[in-house]
N, CA, C and O atoms as a Tripos MOL2 file, in Angstrom:
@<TRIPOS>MOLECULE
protein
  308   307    77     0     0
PROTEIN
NO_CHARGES

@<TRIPOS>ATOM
      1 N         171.2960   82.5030   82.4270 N.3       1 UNK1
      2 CA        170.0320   82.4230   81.7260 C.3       1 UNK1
      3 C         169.1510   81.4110   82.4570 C.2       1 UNK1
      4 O         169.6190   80.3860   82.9550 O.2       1 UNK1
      5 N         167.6100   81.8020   82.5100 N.am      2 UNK2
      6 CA        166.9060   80.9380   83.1140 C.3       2 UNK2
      7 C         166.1400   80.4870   82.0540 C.2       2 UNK2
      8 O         166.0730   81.0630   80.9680 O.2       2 UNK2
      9 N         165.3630   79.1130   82.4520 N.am      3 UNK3
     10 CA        164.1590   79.0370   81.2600 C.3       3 UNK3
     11 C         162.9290   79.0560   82.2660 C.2       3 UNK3
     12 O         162.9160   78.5320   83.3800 O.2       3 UNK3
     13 N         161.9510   79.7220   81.6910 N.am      4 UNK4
     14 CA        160.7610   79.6750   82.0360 C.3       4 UNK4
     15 C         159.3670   78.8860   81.6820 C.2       4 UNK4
     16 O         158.3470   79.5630   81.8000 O.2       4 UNK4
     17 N         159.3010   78.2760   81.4930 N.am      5 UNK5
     18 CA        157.6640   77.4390   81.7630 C.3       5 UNK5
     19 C         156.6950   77.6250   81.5090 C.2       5 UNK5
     20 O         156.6980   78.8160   81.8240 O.2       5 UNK5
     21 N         155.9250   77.4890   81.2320 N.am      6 UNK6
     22 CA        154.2970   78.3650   81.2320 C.3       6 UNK6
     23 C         153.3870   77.4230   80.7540 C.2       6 UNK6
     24 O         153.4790   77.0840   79.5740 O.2       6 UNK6
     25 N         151.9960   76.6480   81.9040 N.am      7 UNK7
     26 CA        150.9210   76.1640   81.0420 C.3       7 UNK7
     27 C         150.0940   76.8580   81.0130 C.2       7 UNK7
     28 O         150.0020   77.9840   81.5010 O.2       7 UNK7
     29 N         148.7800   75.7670   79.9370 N.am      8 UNK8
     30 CA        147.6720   76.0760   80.0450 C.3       8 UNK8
     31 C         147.5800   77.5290   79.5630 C.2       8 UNK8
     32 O         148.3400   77.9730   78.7030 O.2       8 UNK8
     33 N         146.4160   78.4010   80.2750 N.am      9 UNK9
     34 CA        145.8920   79.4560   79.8630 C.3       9 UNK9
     35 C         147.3890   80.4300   79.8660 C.2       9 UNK9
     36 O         147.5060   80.8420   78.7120 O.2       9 UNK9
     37 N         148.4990   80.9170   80.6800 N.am     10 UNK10
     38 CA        149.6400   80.7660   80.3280 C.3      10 UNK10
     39 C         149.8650   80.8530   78.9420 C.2      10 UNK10
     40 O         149.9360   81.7700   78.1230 O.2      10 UNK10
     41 N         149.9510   79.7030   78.9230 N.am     11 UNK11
     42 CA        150.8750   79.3330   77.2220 C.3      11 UNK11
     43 C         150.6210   80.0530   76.0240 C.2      11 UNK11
     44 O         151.3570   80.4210   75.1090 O.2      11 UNK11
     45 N         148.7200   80.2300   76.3720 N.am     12 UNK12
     46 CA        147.6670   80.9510   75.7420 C.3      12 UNK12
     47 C         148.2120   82.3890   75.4790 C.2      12 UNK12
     48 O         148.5190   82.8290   74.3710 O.2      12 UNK12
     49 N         148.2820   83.0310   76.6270 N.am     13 UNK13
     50 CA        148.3860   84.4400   76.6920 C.3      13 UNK13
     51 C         149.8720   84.7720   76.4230 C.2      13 UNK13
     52 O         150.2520   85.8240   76.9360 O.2      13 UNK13
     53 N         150.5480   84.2500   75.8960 N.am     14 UNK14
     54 CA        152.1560   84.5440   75.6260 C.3      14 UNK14
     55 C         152.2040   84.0210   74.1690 C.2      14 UNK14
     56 O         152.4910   84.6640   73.1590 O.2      14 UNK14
     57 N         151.8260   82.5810   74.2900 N.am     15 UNK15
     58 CA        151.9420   81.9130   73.0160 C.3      15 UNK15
     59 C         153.0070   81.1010   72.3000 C.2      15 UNK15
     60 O         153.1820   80.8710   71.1040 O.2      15 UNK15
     61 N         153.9870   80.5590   73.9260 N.am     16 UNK16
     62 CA        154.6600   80.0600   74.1880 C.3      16 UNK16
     63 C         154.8010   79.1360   74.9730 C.2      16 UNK16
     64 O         154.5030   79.4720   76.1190 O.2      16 UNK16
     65 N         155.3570   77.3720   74.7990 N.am     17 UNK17
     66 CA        155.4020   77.0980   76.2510 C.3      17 UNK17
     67 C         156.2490   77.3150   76.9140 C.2      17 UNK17
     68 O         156.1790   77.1620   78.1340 O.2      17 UNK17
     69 N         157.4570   77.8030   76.1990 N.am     18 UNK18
     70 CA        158.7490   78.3490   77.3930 C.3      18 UNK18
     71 C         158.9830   79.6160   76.6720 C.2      18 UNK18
     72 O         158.4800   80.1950   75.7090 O.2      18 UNK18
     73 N         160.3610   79.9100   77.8780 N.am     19 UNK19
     74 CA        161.0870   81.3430   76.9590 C.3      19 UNK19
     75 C         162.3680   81.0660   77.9240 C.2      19 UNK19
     76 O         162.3370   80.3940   78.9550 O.2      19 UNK19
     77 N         163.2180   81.5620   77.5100 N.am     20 UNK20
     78 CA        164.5930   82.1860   77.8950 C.3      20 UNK20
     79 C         164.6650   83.2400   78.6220 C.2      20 UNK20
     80 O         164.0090   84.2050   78.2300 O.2      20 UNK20
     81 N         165.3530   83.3620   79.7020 N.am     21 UNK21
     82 CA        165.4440   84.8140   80.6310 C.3      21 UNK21
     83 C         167.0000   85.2450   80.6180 C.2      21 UNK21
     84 O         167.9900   84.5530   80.8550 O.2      21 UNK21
     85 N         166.9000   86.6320   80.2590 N.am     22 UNK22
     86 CA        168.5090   86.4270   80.8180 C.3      22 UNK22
     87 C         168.7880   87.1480   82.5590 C.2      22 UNK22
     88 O         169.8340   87.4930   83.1080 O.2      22 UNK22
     89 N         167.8890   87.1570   82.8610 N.am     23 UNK23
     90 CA        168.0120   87.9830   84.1380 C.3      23 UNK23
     91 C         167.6770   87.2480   85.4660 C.2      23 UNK23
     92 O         166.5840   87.1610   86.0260 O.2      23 UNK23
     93 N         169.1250   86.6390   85.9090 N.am     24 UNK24
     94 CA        169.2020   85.8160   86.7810 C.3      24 UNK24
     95 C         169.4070   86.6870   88.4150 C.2      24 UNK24
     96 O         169.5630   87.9070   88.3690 O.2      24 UNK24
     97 N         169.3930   86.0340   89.6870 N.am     25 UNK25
     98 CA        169.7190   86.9110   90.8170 C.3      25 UNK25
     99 C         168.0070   87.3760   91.0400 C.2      25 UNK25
    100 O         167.9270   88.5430   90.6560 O.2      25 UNK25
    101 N         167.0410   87.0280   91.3760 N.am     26 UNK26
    102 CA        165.6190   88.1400   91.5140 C.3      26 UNK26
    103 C         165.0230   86.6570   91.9910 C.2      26 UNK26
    104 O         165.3330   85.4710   91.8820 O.2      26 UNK26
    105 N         163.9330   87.5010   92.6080 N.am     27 UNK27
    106 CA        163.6370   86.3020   93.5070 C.3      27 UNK27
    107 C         162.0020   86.4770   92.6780 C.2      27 UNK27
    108 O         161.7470   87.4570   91.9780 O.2      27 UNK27
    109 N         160.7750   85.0640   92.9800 N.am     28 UNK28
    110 CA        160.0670   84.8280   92.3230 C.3      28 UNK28
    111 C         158.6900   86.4350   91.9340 C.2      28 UNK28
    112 O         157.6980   86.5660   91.2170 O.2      28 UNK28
    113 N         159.4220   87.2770   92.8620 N.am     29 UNK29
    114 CA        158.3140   88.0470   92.8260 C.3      29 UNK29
    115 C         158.5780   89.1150   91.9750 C.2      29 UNK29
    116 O         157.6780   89.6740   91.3470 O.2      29 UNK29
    117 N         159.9370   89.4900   91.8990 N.am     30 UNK30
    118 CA        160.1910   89.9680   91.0690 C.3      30 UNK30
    119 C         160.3700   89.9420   89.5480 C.2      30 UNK30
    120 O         160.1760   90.8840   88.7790 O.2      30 UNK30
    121 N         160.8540   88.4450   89.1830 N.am     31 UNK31
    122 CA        160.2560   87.6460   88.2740 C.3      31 UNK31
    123 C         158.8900   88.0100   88.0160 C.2      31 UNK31
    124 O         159.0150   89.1150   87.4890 O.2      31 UNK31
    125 N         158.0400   87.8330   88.0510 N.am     32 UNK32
    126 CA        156.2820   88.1730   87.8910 C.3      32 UNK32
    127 C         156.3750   89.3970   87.5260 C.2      32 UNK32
    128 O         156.0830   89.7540   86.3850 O.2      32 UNK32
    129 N         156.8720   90.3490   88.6220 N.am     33 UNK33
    130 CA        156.3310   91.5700   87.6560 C.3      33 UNK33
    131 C         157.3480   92.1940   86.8860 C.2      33 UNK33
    132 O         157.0450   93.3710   86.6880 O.2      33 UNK33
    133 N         158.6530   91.8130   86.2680 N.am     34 UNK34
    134 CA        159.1050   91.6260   85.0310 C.3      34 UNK34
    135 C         158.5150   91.1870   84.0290 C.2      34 UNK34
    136 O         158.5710   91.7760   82.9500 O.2      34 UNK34
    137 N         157.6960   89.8260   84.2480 N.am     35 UNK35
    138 CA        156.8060   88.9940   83.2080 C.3      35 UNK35
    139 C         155.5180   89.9370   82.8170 C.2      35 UNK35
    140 O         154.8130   90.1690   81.8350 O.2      35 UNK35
    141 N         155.6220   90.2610   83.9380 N.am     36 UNK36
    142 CA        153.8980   90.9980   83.4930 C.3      36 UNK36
    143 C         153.8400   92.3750   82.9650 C.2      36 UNK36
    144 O         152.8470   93.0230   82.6360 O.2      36 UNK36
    145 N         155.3070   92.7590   82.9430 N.am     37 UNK37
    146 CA        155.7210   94.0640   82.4510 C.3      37 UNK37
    147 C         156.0470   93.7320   81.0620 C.2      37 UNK37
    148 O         156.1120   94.6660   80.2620 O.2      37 UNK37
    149 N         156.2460   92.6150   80.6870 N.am     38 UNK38
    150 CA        156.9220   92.5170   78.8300 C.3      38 UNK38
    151 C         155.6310   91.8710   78.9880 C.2      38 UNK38
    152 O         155.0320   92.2670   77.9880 O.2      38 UNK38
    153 N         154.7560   91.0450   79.6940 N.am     39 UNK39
    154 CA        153.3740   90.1600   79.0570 C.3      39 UNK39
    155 C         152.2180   90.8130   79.5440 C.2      39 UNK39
    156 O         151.5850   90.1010   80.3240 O.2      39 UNK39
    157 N         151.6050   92.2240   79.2920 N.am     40 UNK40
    158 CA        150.8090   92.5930   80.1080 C.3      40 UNK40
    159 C         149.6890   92.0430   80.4700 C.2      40 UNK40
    160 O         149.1910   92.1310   81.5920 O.2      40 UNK40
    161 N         149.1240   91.2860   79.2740 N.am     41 UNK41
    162 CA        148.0840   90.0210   79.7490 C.3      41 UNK41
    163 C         148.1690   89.0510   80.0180 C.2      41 UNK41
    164 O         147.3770   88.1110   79.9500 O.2      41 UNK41
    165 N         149.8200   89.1960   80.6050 N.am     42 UNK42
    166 CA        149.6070   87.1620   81.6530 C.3      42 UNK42
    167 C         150.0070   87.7900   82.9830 C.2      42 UNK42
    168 O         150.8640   88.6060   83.3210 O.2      42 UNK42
    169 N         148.8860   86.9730   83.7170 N.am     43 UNK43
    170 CA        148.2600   87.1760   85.1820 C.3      43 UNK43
    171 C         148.9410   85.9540   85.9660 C.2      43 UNK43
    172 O         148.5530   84.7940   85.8250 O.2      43 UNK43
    173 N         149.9980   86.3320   86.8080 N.am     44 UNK44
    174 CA        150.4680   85.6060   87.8940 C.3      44 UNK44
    175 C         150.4360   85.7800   89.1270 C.2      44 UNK44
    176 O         151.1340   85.2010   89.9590 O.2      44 UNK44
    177 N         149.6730   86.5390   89.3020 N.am     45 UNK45
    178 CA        149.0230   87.0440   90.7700 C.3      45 UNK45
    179 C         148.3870   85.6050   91.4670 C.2      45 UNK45
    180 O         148.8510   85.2800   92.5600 O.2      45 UNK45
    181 N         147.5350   84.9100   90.9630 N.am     46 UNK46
    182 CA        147.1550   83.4170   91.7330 C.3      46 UNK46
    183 C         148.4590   81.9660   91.0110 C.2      46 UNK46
    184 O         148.7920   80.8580   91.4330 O.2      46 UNK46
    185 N         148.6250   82.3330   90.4670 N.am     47 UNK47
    186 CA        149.5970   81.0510   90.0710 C.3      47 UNK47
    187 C         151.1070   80.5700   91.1260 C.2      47 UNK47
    188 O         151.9310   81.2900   91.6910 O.2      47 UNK47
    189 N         150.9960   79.2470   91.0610 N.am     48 UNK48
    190 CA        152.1350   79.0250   91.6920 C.3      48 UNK48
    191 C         153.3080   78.9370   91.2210 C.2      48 UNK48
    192 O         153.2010   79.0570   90.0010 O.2      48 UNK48
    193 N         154.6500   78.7570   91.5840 N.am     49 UNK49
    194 CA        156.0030   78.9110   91.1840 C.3      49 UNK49
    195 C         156.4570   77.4750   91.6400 C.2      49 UNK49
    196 O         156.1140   76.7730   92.5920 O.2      49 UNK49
    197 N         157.2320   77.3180   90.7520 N.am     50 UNK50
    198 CA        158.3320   75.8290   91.1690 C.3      50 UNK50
    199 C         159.7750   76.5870   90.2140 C.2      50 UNK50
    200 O         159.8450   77.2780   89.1980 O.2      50 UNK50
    201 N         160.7710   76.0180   91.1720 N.am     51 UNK51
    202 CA        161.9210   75.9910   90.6050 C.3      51 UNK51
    203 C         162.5170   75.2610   90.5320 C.2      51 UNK51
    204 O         162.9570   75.1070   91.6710 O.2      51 UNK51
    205 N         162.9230   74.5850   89.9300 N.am     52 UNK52
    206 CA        163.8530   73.3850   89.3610 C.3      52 UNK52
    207 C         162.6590   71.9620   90.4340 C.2      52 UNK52
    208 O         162.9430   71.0670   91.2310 O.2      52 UNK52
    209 N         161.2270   72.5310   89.7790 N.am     53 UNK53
    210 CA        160.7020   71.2100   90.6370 C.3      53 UNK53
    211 C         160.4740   71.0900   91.7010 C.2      53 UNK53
    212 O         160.1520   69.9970   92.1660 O.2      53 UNK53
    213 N         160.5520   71.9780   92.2830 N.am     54 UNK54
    214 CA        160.0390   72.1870   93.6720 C.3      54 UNK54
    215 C         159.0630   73.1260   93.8520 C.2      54 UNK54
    216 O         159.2350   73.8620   92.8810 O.2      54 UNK54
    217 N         158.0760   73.6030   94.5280 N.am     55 UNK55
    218 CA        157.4170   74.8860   95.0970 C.3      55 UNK55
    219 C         157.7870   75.8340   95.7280 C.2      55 UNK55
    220 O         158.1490   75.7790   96.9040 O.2      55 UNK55
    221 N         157.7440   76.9560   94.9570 N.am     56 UNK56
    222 CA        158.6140   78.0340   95.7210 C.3      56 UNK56
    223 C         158.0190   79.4100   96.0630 C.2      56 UNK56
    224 O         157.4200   80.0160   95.1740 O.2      56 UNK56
    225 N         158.1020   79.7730   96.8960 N.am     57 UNK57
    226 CA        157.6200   80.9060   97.7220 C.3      57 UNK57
    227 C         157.9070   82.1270   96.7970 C.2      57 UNK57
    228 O         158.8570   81.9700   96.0300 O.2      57 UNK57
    229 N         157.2520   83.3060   96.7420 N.am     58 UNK58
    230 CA        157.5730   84.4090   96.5670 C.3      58 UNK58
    231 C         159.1610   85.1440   96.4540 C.2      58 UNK58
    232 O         159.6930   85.6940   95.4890 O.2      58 UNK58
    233 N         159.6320   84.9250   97.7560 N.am     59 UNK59
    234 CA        160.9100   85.6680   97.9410 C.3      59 UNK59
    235 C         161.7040   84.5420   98.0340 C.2      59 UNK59
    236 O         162.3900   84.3420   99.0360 O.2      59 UNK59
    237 N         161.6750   83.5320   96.7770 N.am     60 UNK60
    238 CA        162.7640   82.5270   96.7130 C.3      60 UNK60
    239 C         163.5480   83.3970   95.4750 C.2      60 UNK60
    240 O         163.0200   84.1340   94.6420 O.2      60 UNK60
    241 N         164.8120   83.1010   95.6190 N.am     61 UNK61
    242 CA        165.6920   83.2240   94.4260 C.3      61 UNK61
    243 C         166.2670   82.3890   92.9910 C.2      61 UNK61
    244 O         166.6710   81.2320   92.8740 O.2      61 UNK61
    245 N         166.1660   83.1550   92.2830 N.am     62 UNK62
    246 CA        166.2950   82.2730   90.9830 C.3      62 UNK62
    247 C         167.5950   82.5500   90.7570 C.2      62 UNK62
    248 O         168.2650   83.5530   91.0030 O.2      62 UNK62
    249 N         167.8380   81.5820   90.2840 N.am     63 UNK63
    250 CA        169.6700   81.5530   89.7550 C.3      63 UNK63
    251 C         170.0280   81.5470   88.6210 C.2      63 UNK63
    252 O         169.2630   81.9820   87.7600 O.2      63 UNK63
    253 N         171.1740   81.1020   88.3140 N.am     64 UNK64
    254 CA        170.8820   81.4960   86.8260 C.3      64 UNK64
    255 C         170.9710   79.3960   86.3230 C.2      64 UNK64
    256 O         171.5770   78.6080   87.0480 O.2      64 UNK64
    257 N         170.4270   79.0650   85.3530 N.am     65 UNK65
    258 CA        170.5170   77.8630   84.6840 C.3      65 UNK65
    259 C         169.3720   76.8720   85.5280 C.2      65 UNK65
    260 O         169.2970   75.6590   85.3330 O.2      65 UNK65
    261 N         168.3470   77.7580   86.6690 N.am     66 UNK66
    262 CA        167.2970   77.5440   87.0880 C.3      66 UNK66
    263 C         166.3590   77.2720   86.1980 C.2      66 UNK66
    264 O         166.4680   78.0570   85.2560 O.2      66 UNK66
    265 N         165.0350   76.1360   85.9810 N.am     67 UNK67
    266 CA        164.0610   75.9480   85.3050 C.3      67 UNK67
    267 C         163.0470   76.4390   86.4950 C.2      67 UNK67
    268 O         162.8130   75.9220   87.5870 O.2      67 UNK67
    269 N         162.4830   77.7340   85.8270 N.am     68 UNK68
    270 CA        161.0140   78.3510   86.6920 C.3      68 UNK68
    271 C         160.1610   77.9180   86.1960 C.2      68 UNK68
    272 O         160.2700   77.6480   84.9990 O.2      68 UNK68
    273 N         158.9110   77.6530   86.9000 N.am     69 UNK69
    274 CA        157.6300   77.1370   86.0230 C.3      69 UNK69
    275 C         156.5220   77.8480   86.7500 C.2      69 UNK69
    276 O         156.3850   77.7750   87.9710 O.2      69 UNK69
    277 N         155.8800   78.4140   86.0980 N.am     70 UNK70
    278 CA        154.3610   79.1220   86.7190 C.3      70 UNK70
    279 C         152.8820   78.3610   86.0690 C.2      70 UNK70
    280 O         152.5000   78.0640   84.9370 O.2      70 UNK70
    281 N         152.3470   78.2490   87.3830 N.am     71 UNK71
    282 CA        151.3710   76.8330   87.3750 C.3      71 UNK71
    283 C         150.0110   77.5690   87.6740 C.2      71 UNK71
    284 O         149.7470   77.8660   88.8390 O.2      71 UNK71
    285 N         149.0640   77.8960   86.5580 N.am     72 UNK72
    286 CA        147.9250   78.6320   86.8810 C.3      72 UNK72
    287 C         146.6940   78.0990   87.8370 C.2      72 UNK72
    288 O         146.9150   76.8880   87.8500 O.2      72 UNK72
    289 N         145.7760   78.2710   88.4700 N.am     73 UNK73
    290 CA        144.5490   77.7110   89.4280 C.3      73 UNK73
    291 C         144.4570   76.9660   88.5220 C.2      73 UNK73
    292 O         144.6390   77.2250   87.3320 O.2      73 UNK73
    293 N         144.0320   75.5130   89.2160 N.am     74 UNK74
    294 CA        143.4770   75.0660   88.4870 C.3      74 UNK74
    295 C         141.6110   74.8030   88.7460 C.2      74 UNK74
    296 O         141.5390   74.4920   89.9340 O.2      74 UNK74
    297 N         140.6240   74.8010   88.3410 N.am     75 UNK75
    298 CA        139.2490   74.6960   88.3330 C.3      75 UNK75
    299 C         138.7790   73.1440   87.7320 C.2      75 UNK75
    300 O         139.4570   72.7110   86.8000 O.2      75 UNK75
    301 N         137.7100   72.3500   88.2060 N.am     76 UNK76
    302 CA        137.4180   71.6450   87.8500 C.3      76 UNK76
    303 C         136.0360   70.8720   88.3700 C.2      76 UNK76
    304 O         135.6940   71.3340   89.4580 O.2      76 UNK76
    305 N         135.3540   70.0640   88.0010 N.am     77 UNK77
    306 CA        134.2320   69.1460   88.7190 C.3      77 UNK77
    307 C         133.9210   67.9110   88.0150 C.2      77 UNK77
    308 O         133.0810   67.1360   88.4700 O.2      77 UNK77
@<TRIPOS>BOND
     1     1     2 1
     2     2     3 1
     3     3     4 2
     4     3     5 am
     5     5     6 1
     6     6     7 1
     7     7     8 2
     8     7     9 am
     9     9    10 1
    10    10    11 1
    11    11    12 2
    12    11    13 am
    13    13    14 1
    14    14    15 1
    15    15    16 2
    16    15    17 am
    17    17    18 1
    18    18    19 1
    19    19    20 2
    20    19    21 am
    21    21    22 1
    22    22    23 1
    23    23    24 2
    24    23    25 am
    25    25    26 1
    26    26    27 1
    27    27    28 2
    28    27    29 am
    29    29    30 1
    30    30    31 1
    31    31    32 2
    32    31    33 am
    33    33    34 1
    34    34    35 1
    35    35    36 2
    36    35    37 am
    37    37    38 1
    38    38    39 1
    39    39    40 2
    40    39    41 am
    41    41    42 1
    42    42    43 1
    43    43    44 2
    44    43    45 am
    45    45    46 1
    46    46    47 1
    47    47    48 2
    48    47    49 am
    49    49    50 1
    50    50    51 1
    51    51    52 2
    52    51    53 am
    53    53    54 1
    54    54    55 1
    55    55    56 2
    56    55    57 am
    57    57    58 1
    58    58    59 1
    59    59    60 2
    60    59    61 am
    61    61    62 1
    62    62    63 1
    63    63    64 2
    64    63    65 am
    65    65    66 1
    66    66    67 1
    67    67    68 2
    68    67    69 am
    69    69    70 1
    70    70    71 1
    71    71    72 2
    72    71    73 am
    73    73    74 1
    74    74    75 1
    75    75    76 2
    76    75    77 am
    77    77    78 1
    78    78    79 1
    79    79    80 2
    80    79    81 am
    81    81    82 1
    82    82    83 1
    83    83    84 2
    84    83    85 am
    85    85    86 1
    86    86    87 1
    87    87    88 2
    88    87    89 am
    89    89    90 1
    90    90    91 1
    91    91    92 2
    92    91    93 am
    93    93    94 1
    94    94    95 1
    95    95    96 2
    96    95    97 am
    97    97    98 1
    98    98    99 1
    99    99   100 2
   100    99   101 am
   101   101   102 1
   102   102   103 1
   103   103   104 2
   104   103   105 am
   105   105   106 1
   106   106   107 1
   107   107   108 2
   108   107   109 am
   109   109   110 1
   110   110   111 1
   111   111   112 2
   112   111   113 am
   113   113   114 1
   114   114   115 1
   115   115   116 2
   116   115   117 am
   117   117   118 1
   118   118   119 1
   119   119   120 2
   120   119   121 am
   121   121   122 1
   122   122   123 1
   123   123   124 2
   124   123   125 am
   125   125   126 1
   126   126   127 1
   127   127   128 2
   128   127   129 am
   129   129   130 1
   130   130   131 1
   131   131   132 2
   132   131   133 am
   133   133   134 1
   134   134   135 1
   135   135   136 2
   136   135   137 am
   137   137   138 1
   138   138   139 1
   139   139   140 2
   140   139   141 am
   141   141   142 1
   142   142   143 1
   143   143   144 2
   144   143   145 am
   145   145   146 1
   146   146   147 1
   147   147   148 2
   148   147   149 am
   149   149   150 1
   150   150   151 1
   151   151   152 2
   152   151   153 am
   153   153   154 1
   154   154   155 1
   155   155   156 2
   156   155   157 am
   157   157   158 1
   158   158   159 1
   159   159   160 2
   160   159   161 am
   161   161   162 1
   162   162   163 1
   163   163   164 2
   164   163   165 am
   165   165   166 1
   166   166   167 1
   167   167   168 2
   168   167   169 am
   169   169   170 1
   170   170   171 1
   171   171   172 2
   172   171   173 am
   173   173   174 1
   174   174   175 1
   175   175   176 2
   176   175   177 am
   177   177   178 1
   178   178   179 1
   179   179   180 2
   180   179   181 am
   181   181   182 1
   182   182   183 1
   183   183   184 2
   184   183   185 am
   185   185   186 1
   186   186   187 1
   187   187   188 2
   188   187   189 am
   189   189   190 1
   190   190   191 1
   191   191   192 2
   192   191   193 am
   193   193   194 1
   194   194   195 1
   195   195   196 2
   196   195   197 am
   197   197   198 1
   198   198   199 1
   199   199   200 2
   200   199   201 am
   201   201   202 1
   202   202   203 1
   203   203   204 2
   204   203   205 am
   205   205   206 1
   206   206   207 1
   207   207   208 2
   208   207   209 am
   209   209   210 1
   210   210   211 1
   211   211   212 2
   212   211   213 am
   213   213   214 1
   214   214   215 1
   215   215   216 2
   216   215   217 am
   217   217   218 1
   218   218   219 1
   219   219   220 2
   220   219   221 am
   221   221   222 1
   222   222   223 1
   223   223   224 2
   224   223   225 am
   225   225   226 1
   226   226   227 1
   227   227   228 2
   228   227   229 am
   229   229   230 1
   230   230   231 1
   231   231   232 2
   232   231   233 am
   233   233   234 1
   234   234   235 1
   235   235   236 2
   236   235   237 am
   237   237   238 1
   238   238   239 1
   239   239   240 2
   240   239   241 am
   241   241   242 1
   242   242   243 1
   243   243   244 2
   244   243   245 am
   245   245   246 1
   246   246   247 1
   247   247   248 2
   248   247   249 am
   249   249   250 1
   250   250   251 1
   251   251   252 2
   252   251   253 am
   253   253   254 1
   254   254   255 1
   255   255   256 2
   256   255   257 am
   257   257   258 1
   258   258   259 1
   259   259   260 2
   260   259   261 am
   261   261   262 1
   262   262   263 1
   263   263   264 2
   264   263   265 am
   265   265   266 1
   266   266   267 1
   267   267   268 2
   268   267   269 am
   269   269   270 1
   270   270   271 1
   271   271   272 2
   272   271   273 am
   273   273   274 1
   274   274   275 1
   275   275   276 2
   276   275   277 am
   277   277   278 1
   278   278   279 1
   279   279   280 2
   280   279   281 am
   281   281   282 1
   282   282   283 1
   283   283   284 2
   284   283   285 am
   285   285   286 1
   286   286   287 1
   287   287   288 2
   288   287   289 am
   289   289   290 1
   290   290   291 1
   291   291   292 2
   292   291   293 am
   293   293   294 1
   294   294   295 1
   295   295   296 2
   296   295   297 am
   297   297   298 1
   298   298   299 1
   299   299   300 2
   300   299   301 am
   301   301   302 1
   302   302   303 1
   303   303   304 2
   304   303   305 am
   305   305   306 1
   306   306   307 1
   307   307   308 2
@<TRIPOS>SUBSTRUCTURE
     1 UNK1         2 RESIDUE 1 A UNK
     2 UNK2         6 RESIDUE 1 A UNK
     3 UNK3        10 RESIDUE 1 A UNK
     4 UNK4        14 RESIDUE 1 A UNK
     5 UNK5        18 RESIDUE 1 A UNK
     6 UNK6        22 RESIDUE 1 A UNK
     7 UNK7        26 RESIDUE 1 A UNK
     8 UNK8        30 RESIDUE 1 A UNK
     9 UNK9        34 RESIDUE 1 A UNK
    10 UNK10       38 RESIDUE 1 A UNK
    11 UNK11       42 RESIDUE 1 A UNK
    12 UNK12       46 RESIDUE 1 A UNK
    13 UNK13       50 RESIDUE 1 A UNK
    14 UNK14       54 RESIDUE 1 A UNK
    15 UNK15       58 RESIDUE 1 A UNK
    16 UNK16       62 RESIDUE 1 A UNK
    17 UNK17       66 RESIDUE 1 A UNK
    18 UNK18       70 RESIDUE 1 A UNK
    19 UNK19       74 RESIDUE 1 A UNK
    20 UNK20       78 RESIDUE 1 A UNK
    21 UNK21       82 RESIDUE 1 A UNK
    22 UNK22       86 RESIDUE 1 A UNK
    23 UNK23       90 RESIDUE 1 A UNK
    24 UNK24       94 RESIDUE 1 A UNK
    25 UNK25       98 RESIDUE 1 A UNK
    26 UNK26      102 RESIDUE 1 A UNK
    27 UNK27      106 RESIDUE 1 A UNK
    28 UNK28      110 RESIDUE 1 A UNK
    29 UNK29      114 RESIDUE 1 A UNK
    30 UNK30      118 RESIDUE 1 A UNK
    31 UNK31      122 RESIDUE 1 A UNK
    32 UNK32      126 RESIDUE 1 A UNK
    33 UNK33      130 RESIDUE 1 A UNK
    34 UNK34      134 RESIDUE 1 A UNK
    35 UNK35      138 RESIDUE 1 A UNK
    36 UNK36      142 RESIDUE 1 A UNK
    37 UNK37      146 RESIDUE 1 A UNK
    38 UNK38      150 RESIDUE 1 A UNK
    39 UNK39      154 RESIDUE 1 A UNK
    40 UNK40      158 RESIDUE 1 A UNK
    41 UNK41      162 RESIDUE 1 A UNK
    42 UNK42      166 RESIDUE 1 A UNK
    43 UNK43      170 RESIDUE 1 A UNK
    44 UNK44      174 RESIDUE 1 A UNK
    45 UNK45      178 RESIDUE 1 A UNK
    46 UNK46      182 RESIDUE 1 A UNK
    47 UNK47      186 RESIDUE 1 A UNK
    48 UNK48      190 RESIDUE 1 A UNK
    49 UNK49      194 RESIDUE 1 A UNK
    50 UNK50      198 RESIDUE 1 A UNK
    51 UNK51      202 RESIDUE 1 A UNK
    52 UNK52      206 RESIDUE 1 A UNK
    53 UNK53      210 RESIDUE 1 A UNK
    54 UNK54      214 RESIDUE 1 A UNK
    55 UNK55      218 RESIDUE 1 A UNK
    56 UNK56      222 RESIDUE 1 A UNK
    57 UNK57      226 RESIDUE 1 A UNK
    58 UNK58      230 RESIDUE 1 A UNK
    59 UNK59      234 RESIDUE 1 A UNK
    60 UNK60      238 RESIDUE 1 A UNK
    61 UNK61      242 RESIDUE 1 A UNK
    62 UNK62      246 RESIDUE 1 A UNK
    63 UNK63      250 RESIDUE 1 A UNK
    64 UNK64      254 RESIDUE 1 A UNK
    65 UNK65      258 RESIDUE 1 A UNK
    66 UNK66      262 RESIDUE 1 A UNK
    67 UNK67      266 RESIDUE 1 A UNK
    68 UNK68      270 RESIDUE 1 A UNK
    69 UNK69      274 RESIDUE 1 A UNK
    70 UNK70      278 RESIDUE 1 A UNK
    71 UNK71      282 RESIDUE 1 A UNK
    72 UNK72      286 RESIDUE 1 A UNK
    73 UNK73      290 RESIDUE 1 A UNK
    74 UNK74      294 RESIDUE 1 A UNK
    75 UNK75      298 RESIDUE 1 A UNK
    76 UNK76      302 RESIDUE 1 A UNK
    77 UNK77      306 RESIDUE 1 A UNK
């Protein structure tokens, strides 16, 4: 099981700040469009990935008892 993360506008569009995964072995991209297949209105196409705290690429792998976190643009002035 992984846990997943989610701020901001995120958190918004789910309505959660985390969740539980049970589907470990998939790497971050596949992740996303799992997410976006049960969340059809959360958009991770620009957001970044960290796993267990680090920044992680697309075709990184998640394991299982991994903390994923998806980190939306952020905008500001």
């Amino acid at each position: 099981m992984i846990t997943i993360l989610f701020f901001a506008g995120h958190q918004e569009t789910i309505g959660k700040e985390q969740i539980e995964w049970n589907k470990a072995g998939v790497t971050i991209s596949e992740l996303k469009r799992d997410l976006q297949e049960k969340y059809p209105a959360l958009t991770l196409d620009q957001s970044m990935a960290a796993v267990n705290e680090e920044y992680a690429a697309d075709d990184t792998m998640v394991n299982d008892s991994d903390i994923v976190a998806f980190i939306p643009p952020v905008s500001g002035g």
